[in-house]
N, C-alpha and C positions, 0 to 999 in steps of 0.2 A: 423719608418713609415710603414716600411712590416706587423710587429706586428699589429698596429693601423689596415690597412686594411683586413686584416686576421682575426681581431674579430671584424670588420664590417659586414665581410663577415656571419659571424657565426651566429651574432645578427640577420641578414636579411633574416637566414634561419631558423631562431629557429621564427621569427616573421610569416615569410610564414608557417612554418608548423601548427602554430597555427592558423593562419587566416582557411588554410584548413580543420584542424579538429575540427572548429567550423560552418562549413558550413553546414547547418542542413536543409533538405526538408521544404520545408515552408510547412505550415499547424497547426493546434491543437492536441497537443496531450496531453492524463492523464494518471496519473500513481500516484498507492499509495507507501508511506514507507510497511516498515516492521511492524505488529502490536507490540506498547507497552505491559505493564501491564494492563494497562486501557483505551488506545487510539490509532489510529492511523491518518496519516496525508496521504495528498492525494492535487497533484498538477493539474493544468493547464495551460498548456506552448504553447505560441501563437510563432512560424515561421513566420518570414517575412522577407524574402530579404534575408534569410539565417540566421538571426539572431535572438535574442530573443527578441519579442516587447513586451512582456506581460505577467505575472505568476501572477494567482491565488492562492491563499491556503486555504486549510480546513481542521477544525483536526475535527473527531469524536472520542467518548467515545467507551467502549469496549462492548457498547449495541446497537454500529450504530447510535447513535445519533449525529447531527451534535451540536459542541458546538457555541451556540449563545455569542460573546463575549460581546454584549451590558450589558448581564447581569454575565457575568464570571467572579469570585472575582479573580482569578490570574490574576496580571496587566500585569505581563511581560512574560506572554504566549497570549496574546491580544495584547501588541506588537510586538512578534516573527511574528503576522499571519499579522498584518498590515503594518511591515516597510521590514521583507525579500524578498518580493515580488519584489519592485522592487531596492533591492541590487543586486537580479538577471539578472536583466535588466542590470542593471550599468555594471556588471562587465563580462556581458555574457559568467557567467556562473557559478556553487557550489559552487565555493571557497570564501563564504562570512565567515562573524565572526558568532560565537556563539552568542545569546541572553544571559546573565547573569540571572541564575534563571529558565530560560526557556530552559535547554540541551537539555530535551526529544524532546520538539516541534521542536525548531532547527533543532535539530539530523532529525526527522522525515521529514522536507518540504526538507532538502537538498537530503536527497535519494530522495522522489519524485521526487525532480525535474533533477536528475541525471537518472532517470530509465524516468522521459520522453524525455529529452535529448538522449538518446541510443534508442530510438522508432524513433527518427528525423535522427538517424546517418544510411545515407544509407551504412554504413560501417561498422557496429556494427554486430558480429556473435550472434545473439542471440536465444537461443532456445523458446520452446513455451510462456514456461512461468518461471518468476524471481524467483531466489530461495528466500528462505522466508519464513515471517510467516505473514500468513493475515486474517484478519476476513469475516468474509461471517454471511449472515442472512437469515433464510426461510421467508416465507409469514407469517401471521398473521393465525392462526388456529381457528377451530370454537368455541375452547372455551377460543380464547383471546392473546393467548399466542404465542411467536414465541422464534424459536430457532438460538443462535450465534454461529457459529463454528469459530474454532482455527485451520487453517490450516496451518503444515509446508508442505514444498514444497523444495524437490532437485532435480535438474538433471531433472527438468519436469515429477517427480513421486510425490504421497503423502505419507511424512512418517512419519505422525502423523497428528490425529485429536483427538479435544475435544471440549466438547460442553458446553453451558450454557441454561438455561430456562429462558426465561423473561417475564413475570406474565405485564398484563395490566396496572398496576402500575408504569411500569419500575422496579419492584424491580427482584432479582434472586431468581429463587428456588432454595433451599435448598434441593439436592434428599432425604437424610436424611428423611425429613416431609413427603414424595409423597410416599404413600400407594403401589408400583409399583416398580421394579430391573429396575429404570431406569438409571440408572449409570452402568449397565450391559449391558444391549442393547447398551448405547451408544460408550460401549467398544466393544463389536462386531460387530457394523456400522464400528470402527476404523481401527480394524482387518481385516476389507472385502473391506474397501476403502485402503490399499495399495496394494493390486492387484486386482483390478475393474476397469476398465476402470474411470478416475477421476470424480467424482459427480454420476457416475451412477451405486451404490451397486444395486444387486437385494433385495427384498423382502425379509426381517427378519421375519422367523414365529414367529410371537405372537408380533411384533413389527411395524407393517405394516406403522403407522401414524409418525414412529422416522426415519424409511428407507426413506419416500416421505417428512419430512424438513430437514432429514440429508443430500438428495441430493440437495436439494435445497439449503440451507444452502452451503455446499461445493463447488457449480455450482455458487452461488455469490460471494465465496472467490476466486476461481480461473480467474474470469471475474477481479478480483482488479489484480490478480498477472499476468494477460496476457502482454507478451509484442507484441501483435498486435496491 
């Protein structure tokens, strides 16, 4: 009988401590995964009453593009994005199952929505921004083209960037083709952005147009990795 109430007792506390550390500021908040090969995923988690009423999801490609599932030939990455959502609900909170077929996307909305969960925890120590690796994109330049950066992120420093070109088309440049050491400059943007204050290298001579959408670029990637 002592035994039976003694892991009543224990059940009641391991229940309390869970109701507690799911007690979350109400409010909205977003937050992305970590960038894949080719994608990253990116939540929106609705607070109410202290619990979770609502998660959005969206995965984009590694060009920033959001992917339209009406038309996306993987079936069961178009179900990861339309039935995890509200598993999250159901279960308030990450520990749902994997999609079959669809690891990455899984993988991806469950950090998100774990990294927006810790934005709601008034309890959560967290520094400026999640370690990581996340994409960022400049503005559209005047001859068409904008630039993707690959930013890692520790300890709220940057210790690696790399970039891509993307041509009107959506396709990549190839530096290769480009008459221009542009894979040189964008190695010494790299070099200048892990001790630069984050997004804001100064002025690369002879590089002037790669410095203003490498910041730009890196200043979108770390606005996905903020945890404010």
């Amino acid at each position: 009988m002592r035994k039976s109430l003694v892991l009543a007792l224990m059940l009641m506390l391991i229940a309390s401590s869970m109701v507690s550390a799911s007690n979350w500021v109400d409010g909205v908040y977003e937050a992305w995964s970590d960038a894949g090969a080719k994608s990253i995923g990116y939540a929106k988690v609705f607070i109410e009453d202290g619990k979770i009423a609502a998660v959005i999801l969206r995965e984009y490609t590694n060009l920033l593009v959001e992917k339209d599932f009406g038309v996306y030939s993987w079936e069961e990455a178009r179900i990861a994005n339309q039935t995890m959502g509200p598993k999250f609900v159901e279960i308030q909170g990450t520990d749902v199952d994997i999609i079959s077929k669809a690891t990455g996307s899984s993988t991806m909305y469950k950090q998100a929505v774990e990294r927006a969960l810790l934005k709601a925890d008034p309890n959560a120590q967290l520094g400026k921004y999640f370690d990581g690796v996340f994409f960022g994109r400049s503005h559209y330049t005047e001859r068409g083209y904008y630039e993707v950066a690959r930013v890692t992120i520790e300890n709220d420093k940057i210790v690696d960037v790399t970039f891509e070109r993307i041509l009107s088309d959506f396709s990549v440049l190839d530096p290769a083709d480009y008459n221009w050491p542009l894979e040189f400059a964008w190695q010494q943007y790299a070099n200048l952005a892990k001790d630069s204050e984050p997004g804001y290298v100064d002025v690369i001579s002879g590089a002037t147009g790669i410095t203003l959408t490498g910041n730009i670029a890196v200043r979108d990637a770390l606005s996905r990795a903020s945890t404010k």
